[in-house]
C-alpha positions in Angstrom: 95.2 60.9 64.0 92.2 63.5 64.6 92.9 66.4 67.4 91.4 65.3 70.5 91.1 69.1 71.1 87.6 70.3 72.1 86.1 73.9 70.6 83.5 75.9 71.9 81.3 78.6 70.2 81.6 82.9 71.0 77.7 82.2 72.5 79.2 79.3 74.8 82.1 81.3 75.5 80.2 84.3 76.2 78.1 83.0 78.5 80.4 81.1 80.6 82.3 84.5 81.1 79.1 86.0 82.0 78.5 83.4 84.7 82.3 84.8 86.0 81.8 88.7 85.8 77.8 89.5 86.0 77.0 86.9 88.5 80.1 87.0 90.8 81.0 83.4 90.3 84.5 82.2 91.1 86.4 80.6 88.3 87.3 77.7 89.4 83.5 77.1 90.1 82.0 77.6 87.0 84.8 76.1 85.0 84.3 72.9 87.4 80.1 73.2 86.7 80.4 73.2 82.9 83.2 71.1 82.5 86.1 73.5 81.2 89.5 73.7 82.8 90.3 76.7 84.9 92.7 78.0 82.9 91.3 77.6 79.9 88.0 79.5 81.3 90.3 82.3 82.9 92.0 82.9 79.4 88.5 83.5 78.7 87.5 86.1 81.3 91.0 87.8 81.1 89.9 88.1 76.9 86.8 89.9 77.5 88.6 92.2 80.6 90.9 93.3 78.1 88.5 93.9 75.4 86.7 95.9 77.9 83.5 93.4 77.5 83.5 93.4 81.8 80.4 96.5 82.3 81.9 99.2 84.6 79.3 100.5 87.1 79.2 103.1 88.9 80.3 103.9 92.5 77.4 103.7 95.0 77.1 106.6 98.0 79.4 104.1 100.4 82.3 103.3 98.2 82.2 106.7 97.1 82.4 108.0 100.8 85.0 105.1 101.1 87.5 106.3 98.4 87.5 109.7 99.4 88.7 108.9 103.2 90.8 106.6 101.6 92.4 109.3 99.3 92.3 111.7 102.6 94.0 108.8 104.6 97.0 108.1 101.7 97.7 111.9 101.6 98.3 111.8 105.3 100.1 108.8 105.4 102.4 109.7 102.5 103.3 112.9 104.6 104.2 111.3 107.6 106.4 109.1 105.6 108.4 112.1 103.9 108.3 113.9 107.0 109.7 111.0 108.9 112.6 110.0 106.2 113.5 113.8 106.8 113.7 113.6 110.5 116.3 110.5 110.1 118.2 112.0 107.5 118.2 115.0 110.4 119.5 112.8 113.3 122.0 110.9 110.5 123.7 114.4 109.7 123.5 115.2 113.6 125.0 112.5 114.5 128.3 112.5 112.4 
């Protein structure tokens, strides 16, 4: 018996992941519009992440803005948190 397994070519392949990462399309959608199954299309897409195919673009002036107050925001938080971990180990030793 002959494989009833279907192959696709790099260009089709290519272009469907394009559809995923350039134009913002979910997954599931394009794999349902052209007929592939979800997986198979995300095996795709996670393929050309890890070959580093997905174009990296720069920060704009907002999320730039945003990841610095971010940064600014974690430092804070992460000091409050060692700060408060040493005020309970405080009131565990004062209370013994």
């Amino acid at each position: 018996m002959g494989s009833t397994r279907r192959s696709f070519t790099p260009e089709y392949k290519a272009n469907a992941v394009s559809l995923v990462l350039n134009d913002g399309r979910a997954i599931a959608e394009v794999a349902r519009s052209i007929g592939v199954h979800e997986m198979t299309l995300g095996k795709w897409v996670k393929k050309a992440r890890d070959e580093g195919k997905e174009p990296e673009r720069p920060l704009n002036e907002d999320e730039r803005a945003e990841l610095e107050r971010l940064r600014e925001e974690n430092k804070r938080l992460r000091m409050e948190a060692e700060f408060a971990k040493k005020v309970a180990t405080w009131f565990a030793k004062d209370q013994r």
